[in-house]
KESEZA-900961 format. One record per residue (C-alpha): z, y, x; residue number from 0. Coordinates in nm, 2 decimals, decimal comma. Example, Ala and Ser with C-alpha at 12.3 -4.5 7.8 and 13.67 -1.06 7.14 Angstrom:
2
c3  c2  c1  i
0,78  -0,45  1,23  0
0,71  -0,11  1,37  1
***
This chain:
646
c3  c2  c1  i
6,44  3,46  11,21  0
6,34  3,19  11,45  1
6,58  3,31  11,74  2
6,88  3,35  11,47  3
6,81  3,05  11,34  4
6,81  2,92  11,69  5
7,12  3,06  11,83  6
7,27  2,87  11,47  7
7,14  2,56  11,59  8
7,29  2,60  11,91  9
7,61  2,66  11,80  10
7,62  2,39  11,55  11
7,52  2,15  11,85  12
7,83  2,29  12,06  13
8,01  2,28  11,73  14
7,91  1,88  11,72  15
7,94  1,86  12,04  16
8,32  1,96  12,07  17
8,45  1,79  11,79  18
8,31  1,48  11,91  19
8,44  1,50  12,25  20
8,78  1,58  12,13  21
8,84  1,37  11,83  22
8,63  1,07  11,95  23
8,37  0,86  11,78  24
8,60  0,71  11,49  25
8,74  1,05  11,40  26
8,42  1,19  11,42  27
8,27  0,97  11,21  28
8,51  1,06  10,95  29
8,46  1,45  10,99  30
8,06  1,38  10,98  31
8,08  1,20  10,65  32
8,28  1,49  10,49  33
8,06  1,70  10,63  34
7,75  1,54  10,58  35
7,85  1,55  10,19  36
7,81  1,87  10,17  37
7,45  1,95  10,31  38
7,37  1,64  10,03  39
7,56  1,92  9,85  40
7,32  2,19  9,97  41
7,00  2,05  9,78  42
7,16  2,20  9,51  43
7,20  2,52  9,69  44
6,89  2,58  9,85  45
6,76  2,53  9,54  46
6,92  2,87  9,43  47
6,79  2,98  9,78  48
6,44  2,91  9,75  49
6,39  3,01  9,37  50
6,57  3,30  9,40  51
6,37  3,39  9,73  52
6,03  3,33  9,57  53
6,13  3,52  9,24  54
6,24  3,83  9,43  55
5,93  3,82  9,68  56
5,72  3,80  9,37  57
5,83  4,11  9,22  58
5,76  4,46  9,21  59
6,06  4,68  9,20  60
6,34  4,66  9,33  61
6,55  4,68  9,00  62
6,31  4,40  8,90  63
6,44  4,21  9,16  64
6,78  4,33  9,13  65
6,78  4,15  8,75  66
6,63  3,81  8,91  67
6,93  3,76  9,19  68
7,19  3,85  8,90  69
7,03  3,63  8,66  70
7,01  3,35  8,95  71
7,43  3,43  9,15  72
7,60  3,41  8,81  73
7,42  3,07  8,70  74
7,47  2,96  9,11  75
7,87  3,00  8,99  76
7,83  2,75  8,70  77
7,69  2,48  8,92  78
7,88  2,55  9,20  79
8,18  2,49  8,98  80
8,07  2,19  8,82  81
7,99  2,02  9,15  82
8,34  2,08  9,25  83
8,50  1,97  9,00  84
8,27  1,66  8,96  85
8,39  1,58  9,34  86
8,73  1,63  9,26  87
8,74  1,39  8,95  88
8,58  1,13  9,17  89
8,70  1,17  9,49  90
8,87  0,84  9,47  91
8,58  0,67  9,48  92
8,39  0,85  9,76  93
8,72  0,81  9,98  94
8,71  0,48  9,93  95
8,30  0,43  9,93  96
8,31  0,62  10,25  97
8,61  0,41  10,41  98
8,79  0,78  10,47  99
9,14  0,82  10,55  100
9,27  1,07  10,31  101
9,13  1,21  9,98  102
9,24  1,57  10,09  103
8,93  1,59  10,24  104
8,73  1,58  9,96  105
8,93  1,83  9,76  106
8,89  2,08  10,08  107
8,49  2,01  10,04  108
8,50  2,05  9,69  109
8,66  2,42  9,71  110
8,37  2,49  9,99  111
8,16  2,36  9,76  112
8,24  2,61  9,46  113
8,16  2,85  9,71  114
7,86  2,72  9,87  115
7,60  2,69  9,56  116
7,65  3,09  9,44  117
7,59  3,13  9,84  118
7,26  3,03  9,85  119
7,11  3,27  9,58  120
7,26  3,54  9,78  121
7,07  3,41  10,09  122
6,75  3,37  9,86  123
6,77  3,73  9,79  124
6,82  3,80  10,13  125
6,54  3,58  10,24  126
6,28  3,74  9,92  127
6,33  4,07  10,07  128
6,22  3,94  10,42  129
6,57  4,07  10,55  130
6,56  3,81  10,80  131
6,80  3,95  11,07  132
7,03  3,99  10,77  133
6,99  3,61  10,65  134
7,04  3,54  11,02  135
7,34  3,70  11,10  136
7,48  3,53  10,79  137
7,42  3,24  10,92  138
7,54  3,30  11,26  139
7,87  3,40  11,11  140
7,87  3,08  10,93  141
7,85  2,87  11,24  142
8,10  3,07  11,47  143
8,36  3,05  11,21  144
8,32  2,66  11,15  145
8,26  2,62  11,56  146
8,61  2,86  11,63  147
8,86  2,70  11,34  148
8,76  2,37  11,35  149
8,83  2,41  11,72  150
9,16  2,64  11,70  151
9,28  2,35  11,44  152
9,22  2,04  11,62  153
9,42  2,19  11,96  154
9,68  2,28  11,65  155
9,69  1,90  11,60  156
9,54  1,94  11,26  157
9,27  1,69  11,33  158
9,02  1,55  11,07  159
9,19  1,81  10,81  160
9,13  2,07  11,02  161
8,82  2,06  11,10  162
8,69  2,02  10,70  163
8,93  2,29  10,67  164
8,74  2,50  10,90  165
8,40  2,39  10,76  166
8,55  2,51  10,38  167
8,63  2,84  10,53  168
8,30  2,93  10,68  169
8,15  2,88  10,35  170
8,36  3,08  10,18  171
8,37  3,39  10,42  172
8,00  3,37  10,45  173
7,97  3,41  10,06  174
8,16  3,76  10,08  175
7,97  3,89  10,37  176
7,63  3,80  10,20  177
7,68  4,03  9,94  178
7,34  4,22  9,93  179
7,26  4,61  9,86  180
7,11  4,62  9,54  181
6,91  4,91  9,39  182
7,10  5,05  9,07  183
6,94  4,90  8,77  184
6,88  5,16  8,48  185
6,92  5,05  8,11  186
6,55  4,96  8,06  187
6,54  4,74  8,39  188
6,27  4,50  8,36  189
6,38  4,15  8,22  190
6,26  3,88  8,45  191
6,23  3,51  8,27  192
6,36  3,26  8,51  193
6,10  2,95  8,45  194
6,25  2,60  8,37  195
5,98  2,45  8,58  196
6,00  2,65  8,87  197
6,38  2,57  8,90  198
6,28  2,17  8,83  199
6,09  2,20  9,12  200
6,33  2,35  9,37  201
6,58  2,09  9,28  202
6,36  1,79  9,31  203
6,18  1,92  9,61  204
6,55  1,99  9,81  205
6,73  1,71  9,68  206
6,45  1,46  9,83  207
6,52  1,70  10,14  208
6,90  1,68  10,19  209
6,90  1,28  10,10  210
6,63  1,21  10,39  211
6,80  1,42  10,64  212
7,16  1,28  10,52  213
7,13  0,97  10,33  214
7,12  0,72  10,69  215
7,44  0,88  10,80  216
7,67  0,78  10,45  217
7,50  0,45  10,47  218
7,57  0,36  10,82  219
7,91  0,47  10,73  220
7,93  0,22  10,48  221
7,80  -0,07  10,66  222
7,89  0,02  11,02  223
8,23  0,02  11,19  224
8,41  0,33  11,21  225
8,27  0,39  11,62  226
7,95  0,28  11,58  227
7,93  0,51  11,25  228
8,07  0,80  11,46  229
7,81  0,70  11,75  230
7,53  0,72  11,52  231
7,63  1,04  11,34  232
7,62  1,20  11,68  233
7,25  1,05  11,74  234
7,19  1,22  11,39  235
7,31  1,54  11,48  236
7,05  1,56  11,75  237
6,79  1,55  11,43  238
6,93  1,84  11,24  239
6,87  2,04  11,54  240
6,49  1,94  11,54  241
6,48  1,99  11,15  242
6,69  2,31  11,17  243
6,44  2,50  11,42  244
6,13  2,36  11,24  245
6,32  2,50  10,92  246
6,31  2,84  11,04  247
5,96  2,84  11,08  248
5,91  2,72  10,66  249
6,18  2,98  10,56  250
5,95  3,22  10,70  251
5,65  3,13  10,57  252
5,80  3,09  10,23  253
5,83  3,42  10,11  254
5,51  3,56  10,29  255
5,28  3,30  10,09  256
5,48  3,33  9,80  257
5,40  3,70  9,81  258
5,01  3,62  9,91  259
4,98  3,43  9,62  260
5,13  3,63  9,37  261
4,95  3,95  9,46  262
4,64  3,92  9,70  263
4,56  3,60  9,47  264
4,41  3,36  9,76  265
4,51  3,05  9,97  266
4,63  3,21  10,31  267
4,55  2,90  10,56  268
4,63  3,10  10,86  269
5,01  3,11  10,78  270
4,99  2,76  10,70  271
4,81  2,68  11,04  272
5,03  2,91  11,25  273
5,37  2,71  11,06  274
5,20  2,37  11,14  275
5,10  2,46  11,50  276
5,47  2,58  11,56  277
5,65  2,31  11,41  278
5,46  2,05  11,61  279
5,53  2,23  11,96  280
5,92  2,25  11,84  281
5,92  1,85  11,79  282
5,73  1,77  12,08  283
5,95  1,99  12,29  284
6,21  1,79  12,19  285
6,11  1,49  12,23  286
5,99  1,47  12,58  287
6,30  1,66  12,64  288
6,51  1,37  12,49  289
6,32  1,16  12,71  290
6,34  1,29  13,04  291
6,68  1,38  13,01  292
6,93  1,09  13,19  293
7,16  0,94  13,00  294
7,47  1,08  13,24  295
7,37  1,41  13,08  296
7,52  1,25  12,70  297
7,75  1,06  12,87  298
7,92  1,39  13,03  299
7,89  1,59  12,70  300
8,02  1,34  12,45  301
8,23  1,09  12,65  302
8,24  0,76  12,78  303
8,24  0,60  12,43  304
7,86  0,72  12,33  305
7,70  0,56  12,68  306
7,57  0,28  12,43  307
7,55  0,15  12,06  308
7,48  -0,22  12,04  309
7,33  -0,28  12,40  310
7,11  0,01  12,30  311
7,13  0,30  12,54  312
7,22  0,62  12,37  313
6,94  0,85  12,51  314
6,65  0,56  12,39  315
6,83  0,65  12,00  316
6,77  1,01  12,05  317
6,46  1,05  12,11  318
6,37  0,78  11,84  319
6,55  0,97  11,60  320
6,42  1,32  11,72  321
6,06  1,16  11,66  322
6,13  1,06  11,31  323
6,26  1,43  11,23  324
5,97  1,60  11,35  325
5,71  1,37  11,18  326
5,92  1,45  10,85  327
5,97  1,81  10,97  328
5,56  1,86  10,94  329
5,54  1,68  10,60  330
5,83  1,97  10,46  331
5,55  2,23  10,57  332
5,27  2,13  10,37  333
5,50  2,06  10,06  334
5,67  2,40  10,09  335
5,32  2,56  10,11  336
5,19  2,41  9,80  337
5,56  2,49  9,64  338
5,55  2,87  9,75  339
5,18  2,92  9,59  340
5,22  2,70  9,27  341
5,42  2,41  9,06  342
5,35  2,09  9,32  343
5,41  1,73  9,27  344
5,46  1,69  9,59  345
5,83  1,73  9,60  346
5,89  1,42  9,33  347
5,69  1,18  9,57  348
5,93  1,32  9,83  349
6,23  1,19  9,62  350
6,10  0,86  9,57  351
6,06  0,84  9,97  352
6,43  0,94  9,97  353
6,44  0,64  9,77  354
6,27  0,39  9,98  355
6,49  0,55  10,23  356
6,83  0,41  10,13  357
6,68  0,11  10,03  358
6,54  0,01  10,33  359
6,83  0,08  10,54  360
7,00  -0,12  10,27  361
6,80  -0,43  10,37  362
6,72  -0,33  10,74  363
7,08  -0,28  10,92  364
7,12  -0,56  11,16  365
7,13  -0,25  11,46  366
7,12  0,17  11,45  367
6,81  0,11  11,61  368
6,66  -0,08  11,34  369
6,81  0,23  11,09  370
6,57  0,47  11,26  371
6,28  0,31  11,25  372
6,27  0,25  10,88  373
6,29  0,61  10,87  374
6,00  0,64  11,14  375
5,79  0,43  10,93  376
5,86  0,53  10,58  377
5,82  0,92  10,75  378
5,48  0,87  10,85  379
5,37  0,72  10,54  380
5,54  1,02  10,33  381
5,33  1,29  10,58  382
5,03  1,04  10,56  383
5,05  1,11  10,14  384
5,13  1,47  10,15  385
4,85  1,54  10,39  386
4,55  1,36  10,29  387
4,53  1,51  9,93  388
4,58  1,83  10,09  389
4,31  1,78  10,36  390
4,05  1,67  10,14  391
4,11  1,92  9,89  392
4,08  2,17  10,13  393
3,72  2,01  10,29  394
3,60  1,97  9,97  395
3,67  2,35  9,89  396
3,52  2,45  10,21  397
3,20  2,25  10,18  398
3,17  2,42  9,80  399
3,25  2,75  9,99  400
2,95  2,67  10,23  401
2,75  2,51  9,98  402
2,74  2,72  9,67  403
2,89  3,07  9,77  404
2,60  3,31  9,82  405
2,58  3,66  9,93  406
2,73  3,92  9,62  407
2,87  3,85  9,30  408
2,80  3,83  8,98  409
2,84  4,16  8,76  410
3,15  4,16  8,52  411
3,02  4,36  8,22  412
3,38  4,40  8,04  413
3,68  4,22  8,01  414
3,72  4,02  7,70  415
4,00  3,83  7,52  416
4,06  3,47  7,49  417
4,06  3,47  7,09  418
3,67  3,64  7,13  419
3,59  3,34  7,38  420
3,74  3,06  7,16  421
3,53  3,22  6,89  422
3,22  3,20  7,07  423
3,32  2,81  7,16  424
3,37  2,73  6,84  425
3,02  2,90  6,68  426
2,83  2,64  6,89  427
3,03  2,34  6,82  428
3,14  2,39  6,43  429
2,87  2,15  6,33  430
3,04  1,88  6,54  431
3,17  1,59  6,31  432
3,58  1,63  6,38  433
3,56  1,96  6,21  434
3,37  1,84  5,90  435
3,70  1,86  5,66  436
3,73  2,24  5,79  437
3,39  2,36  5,74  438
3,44  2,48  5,40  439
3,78  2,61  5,42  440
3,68  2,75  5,80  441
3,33  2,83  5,74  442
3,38  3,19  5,69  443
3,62  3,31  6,00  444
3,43  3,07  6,22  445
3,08  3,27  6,15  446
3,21  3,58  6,09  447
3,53  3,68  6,33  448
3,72  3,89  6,28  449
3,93  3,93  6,66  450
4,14  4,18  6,51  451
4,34  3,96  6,27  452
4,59  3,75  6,47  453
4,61  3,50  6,15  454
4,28  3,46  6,21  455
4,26  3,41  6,58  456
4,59  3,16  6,57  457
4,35  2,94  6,33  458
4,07  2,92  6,55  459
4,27  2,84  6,83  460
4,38  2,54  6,63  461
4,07  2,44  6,51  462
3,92  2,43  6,84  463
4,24  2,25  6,96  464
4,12  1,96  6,73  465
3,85  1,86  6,98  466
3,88  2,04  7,28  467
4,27  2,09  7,31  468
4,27  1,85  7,61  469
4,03  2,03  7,74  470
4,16  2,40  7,74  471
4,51  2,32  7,83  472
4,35  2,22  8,18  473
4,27  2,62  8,20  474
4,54  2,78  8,44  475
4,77  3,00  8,23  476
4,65  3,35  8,29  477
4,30  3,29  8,35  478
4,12  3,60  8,30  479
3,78  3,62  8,08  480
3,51  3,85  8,11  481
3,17  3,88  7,98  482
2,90  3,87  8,29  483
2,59  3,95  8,36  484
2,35  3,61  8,52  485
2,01  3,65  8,63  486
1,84  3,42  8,72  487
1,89  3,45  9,11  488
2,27  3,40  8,99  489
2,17  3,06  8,89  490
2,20  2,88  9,17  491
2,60  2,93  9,21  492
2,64  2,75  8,86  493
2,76  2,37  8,84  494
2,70  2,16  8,55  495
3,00  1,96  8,38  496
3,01  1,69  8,60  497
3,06  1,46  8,30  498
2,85  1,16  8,14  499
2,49  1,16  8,19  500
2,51  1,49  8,36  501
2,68  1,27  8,65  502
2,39  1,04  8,66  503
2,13  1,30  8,65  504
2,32  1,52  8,92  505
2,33  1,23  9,18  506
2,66  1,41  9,37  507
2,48  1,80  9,32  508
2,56  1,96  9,06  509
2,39  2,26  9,08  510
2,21  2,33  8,74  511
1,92  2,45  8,94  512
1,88  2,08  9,09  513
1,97  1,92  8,77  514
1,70  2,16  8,58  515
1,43  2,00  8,87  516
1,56  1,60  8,83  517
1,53  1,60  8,43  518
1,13  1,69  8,50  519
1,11  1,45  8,81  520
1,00  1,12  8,65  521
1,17  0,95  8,91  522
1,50  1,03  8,73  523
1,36  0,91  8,40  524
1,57  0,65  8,37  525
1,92  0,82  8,44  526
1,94  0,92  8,14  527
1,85  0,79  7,75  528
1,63  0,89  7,58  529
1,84  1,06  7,33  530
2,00  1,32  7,60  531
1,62  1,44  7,66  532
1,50  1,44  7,31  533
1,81  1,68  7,24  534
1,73  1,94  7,54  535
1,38  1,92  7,45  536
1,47  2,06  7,07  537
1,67  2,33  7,23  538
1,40  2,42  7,43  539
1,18  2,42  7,17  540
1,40  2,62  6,93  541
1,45  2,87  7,20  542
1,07  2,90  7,23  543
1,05  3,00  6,88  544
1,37  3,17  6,81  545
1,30  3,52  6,89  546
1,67  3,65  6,83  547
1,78  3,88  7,09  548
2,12  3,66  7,14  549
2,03  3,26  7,18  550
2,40  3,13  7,21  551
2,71  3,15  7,44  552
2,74  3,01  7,78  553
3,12  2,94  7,90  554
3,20  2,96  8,29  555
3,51  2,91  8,50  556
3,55  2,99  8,85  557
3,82  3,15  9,07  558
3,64  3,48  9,14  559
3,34  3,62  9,06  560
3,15  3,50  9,38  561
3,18  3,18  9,21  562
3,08  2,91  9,22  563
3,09  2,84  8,86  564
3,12  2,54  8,60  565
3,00  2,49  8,34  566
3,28  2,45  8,06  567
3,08  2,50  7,75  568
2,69  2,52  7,72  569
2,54  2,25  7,92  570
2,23  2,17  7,73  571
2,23  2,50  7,58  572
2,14  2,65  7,97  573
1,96  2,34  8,09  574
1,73  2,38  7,78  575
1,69  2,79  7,89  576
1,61  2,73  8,19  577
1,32  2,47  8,08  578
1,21  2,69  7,83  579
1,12  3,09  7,96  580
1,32  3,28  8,20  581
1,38  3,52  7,88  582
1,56  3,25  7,71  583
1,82  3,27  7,97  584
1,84  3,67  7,93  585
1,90  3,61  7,62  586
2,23  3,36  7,66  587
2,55  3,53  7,66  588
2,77  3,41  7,94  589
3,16  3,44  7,93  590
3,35  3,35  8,27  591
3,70  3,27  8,32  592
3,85  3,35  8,65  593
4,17  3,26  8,83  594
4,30  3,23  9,16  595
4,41  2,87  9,10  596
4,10  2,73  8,91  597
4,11  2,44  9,15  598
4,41  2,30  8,99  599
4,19  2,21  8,66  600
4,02  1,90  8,67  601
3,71  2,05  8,52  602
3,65  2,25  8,79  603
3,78  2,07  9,08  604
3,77  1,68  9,05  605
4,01  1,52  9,29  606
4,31  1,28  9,27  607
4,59  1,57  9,20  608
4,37  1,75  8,96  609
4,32  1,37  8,73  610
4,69  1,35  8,76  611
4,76  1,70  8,68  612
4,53  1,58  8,35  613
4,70  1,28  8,30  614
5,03  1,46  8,28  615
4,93  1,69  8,02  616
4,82  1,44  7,78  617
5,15  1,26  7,78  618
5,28  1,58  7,72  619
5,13  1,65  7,42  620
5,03  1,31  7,31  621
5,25  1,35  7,01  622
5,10  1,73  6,91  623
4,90  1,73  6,58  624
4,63  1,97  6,58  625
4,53  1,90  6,21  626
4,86  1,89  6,11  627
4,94  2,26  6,30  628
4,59  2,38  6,13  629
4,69  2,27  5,79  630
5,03  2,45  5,82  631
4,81  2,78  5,94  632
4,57  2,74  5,67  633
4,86  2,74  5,42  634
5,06  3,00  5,58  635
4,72  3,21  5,54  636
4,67  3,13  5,19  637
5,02  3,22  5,11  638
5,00  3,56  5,26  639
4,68  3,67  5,07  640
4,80  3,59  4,75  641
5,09  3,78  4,77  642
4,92  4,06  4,88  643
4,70  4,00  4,57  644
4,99  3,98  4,38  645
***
């Protein structure tokens, strides 16, 4: 994938290369516009590309993903038609926004266009199946055809036209040769849902990319005269080669974390590594190339013309410009990582960036010079935010690792359901005051479940959503329950809710093992009010009477079952066990939640992203009324009994 991606890049630099030598900076400046319009285009596309290629790689069959590339091409049509049409209603305005000669250059881009968005779901199926020298060769074709027309067109005197023209034509003969093999669907071929939020993020994540990479040149177009415009866009196209090799190593990496994730259910930090360590030797390569090379060597490629822009010489832009692509090009890898293993935020801070972008440029234009560096600077401070979170994150999960993660694993006695786990919450907690206008109209399905009866079940989901919905939303959707088995060696991988006075008593550990030893240390008297003791020394006491074989539920989350755990339910009901006899905590019954991405959930991992993640979901559902939704349930439940009655 790397050396087709390669040989791409080098024929879009001769491509550039040609052009500019033959039409001259002006011209040029009018074909890179066009052109640059549609990559800006292409966020749009890749979005199809990328979905698509993480939906396929995700699935099983291949009539399952057979159904997810037909469900994405024929909605890639519908955009790809209303972009083109939404170019050719205004392309007035862009002609004249973009000081252009003729507006039949944007009606050539917008039937490329049409063409261009279905194109990339075909490339994302490509690229899901890891058919790289496929995808490659695709792309190859791509290049030669725009490199050979837009050449054959210009000697033909067709100019400008021409070589849009050409560009419109690769696109379109790419599309029909992309056409993939798929495997013959039968009638009850799986039916794949394609996730609004998955698709959100694509979109956001490549339409901060395409306006990074693209925005500077339609600005300085705007601002600039016509040669220095067509000076810079050749400084630019420099860029696009860093970003397009460094891009080959992230379209790789894509799919095989994607898959990773999906299946094997872990974090693989050796692709991400290996995709770091690569992209940073690309971008370095380039730019000590850049500058050692002389600036005779530009000089003889493009012309005379490009020797200098504004006193500045036109090597010194270069490698400027090459340095801010590659500090951008390693902020892309970490933010399609996180992207290929789950929904990140990462990709909406990149489109504000893209933001501060054009508006720095907007008020920092006295020189081209001056251009690049707002990118340099805003660049760093974009990889600076992408890579911090992720780096302490990933400490903090290694110290935890090294910390709390101890030979074996706890034993996972059966799997159980959700509904028999928010029944067990809710037996401990149904004396709490918010559930006080329930308790009589509850009382009964509460104390006495019955997990077959999905009336039932949907009730007691509500009921518990009436003080803990906040709470359990936070749970990653599929997280898997089991009832376990914890002895009391298995104690020392368990976490306490780091919440309240449990935060004051736990002094930055956790561990309910060193929390159990500070609430009998009179040193840490005073952490903690009096009230908090005298209610774990009742529990201890009842525990020490209460001869009942089971003494309560305790509720755990972790990602697998070498833990470490948190607590999510059950606090003072284990601290109090623990105090009490070692029988007392035989006699708890622990139920553990497990997922692969339990580190997303603030209750488990508390970080920056994870509060945010939080904060998110209660604006979300800030107007949901759980009392209201119980009341419905209650009468719904009513309704059906009498009838049956009746």
């Amino acid at each position: 994938m790397l050396t087709g991606l390669g040989l791409v890049t080098l024929i879009n630099f001769g491509y550039n290369i040609a052009v500019a030598r033959f039409l001259g900076p002006t011209a040029f400046g009018h074909t890179t516009a066009v052109y640059t319009l549609l990559i800006l285009i292409s966020s749009v596309t890749l979005s199809f590309q990328i979905l698509t290629a993480k939906m396929v790689a995700q699935q099983a069959s291949p009539q399952a993903q057979a159904t997810v590339y037909k469900a994405f091409h024929w909605r890639g049509w519908i955009a790809g038609a209303v972009v083109a049409l939404l170019l050719l209603v205004f392309r007035h305005a862009v002609t004249d926004y973009l000081n252009l000669p003729d507006t039949l250059l944007i009606e050539l881009l917008a039937i490329g266009t049409a063409f261009y968005v279905p194109l990339g779901a075909r490339r994302g199926y490509i690229q899901g199946v890891c058919r790289f020298r496929h995808l490659a060769s695709n792309l190859v074709l791509e290049g030669v055809v725009r490199f050979v027309g837009s050449l054959a067109l210009i000697v033909a005197g067709a100019g400008v036209k021409g070589v849009i023209a050409a560009n419109a034509a690769a696109v379109v003969g790419a599309y029909f040769l992309a056409r993939p093999k798929l495997m013959t669907s039968s009638k009850d071929a799986p039916e794949v849902p394609i996730a609004f939020r998955e698709g959100l993020q694509a979109a956001v994540f490549f339409a901060g990319q395409v306006v990074i990479n693209n925005c500077d040149i339609v600005v300085v177009k705007h601002f600039f005269p016509s040669e220095s415009a067509g000076i810079y866009a050749a400084v630019a196209m420099v860029g696009r080669v860093v970003f397009a090799f460094s891009w080959a190593v992230v379209s790789s990496m894509f799919p095989i974390v994607a898959e990773t994730s999906s299946r094997k259910q872990r974090e693989d930090y050796g692709v991400l590594g290996t995709s770091l360590l690569l992209v940073m030797a690309i971008c370095l390569l380039f730019v000590v190339t850049l500058s050692l090379a002389p600036g005779q060597l530009w000089t003889w490629l493009f012309g005379s013309q490009f020797a200098t822009a504004h006193g500045i010489a036109f090597s010194n832009l270069l490698t400027l410009y090459a340095v801010s692509t590659g500090i951008y090009a390693l902020s892309v890898v970490i933010i399609a990582y996180e992207m290929s293993r789950k929904i990140a935020n990462t990709g909406w801070f990149q489109l504000l960036i893209s933001g501060v972008v054009i508006a720095g440029i907007y008020f920092f234009h006295s020189s081209l010079a001056q251009v690049i560096w707002v990118q340099v600077i805003t660049m760093i401070f974009l990889l600076l935010c992408v890579a911090i979170p992720f780096l302490v994150s990933w400490a903090k999960r290694h110290h935890d690792a090294e910390r709390f993660t101890f030979p074996g694993f706890v034993r996972l006695r059966r799997r159980v359901s959700e509904d028999e786990v928010i029944a067990e919450f809710l037996k401990s907690d149904f004396q709490c005051p918010e559930f006080e206008d329930y308790q009589e109209a509850t009382g009964r399905i509460v104390t006495s479940p019955a997990l077959q009866d999905a009336d039932e079940n949907k009730v007691r989901r509500a009921l518990l959503f009436i003080r803990h919905g906040s709470l359990w939303r936070e749970l990653p959707r599929g997280t898997q329950w089991f009832e376990a088995e914890i002895g009391l060696d298995d104690l020392q991988r368990i976490r306490v809710f780091p919440r309240a006075h449990w935060r004051k008593l736990a002094v930055g550990d956790f561990s309910i093992t060193q929390v159990a030893e500070r609430i009998t240390d009179e040193r840490f008297r005073n952490r903690t009010p009096e009230a908090f003791r005298a209610k774990i020394h009742d529990l201890r006491a009842q525990l020490q009477l209460d001869d009942s074989p089971i003494a309560g539920a305790v509720l755990l989350i972790g990602i697998d079952e070498t833990g470490p755990f948190t607590i999510l339910d059950g606090n003072h009901r284990l601290l109090a066990a623990m105090l009490a006899t070692p029988e007392a905590v035989d006699r708890l019954t622990f139920y553990c939640g497990l997922s692969p991405r339990m580190a997303q959930c603030c209750w488990y991992q508390t970080n920056v992203l994870t509060l945010a993640r939080y904060a998110r979901n209660l604006v979300r559902h800030f107007i949901h009324d759980p009392d209201r939704e119980l009341v419905r349930l209650l009468h719904h439940t009513d309704s059906q009994r009498q009838n049956m009655v009746a």
